[in-house]
C-alpha positions as CSV (number, residue, x, y, z in Angstrom):
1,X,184.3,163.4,-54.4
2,X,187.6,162.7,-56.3
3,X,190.4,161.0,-54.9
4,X,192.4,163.8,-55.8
5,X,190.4,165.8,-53.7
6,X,190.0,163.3,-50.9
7,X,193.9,163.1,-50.9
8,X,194.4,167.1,-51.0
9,X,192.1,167.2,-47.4
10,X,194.0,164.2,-46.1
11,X,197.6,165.8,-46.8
12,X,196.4,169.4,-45.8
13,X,195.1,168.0,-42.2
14,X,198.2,166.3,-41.3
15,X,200.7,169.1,-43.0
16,X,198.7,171.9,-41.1
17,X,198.3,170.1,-37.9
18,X,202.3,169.8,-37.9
19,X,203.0,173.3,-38.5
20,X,200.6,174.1,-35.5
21,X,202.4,171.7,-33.5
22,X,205.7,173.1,-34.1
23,X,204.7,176.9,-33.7
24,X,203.2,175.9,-30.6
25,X,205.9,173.8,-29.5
26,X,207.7,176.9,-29.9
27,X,206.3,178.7,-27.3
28,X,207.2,182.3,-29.3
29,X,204.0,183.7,-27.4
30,X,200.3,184.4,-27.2
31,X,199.9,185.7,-30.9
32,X,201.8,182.7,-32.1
33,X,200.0,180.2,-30.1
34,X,196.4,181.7,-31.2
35,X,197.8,181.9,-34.9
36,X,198.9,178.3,-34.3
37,X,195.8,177.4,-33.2
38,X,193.9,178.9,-36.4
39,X,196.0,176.4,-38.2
40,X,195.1,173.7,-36.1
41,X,191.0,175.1,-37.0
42,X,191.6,174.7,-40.8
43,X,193.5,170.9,-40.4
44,X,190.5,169.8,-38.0
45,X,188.0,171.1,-41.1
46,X,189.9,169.1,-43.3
47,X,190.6,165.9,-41.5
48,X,186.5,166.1,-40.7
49,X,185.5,166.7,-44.4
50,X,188.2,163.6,-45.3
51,X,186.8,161.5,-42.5
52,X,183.5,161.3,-43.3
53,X,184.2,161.3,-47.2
54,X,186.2,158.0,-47.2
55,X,184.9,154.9,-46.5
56,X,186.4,153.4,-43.4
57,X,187.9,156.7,-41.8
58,X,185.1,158.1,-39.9
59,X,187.1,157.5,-36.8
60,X,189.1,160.4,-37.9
61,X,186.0,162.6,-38.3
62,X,185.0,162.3,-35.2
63,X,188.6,162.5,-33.2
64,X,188.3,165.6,-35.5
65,X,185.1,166.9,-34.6
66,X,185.9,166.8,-31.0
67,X,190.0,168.4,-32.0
68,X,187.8,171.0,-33.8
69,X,185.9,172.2,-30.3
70,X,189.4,172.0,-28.0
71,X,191.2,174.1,-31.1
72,X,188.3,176.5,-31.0
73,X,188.8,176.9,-27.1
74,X,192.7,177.6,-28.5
75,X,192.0,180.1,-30.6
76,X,189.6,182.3,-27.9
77,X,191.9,181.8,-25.0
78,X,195.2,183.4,-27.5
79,X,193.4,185.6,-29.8
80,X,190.1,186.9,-28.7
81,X,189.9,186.7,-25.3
82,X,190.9,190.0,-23.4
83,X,192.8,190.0,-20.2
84,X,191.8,191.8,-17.4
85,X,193.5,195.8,-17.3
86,X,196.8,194.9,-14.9
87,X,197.5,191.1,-15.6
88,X,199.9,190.1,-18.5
89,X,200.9,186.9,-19.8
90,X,204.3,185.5,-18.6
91,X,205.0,184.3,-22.1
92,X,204.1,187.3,-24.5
């Protein structure tokens, strides 16, 4: 793979997984967190594909890999999951 390439995954990860961070940090409600947490989804793919692409950085993949399954979690608990009829979120 190129280093062009390699760098583009590199920068993405750590540009996306600031964004998420902030919207989060945020706290502008479920939607946003979930949406938020998509983000965070694409900048774990990244940082896994750059991890295990560059010598010497497969740390990351794997801190990655396990980010990847906790974002995942994210995503269900804001976006897919449905509440039961009666309870509402103190934050929406």
């Amino acid at each position: 793979m190129s280093e062009t390439m390699l760098d583009a995954l590199q920068y993405y990860g750590a540009a996306a997984a600031t964004i998420a961070a902030l919207l989060v940090s945020l706290n502008l409600g479920e939607r946003w967190n979930g949406w938020a947490f998509v983000i965070f989804v694409t900048s774990s793919l990244a940082l896994i594909a750059w991890g295990f692409l560059q010598s010497d950085s497969e740390g990351i993949g794997w801190q990655n890999v396990a980010l990847l399954c906790i974002n995942c979690v994210g995503v269900y608990r804001h976006l897919i999951r449905r509440k039961p009829v009666g309870k509402q979120a103190s934050n929406d």
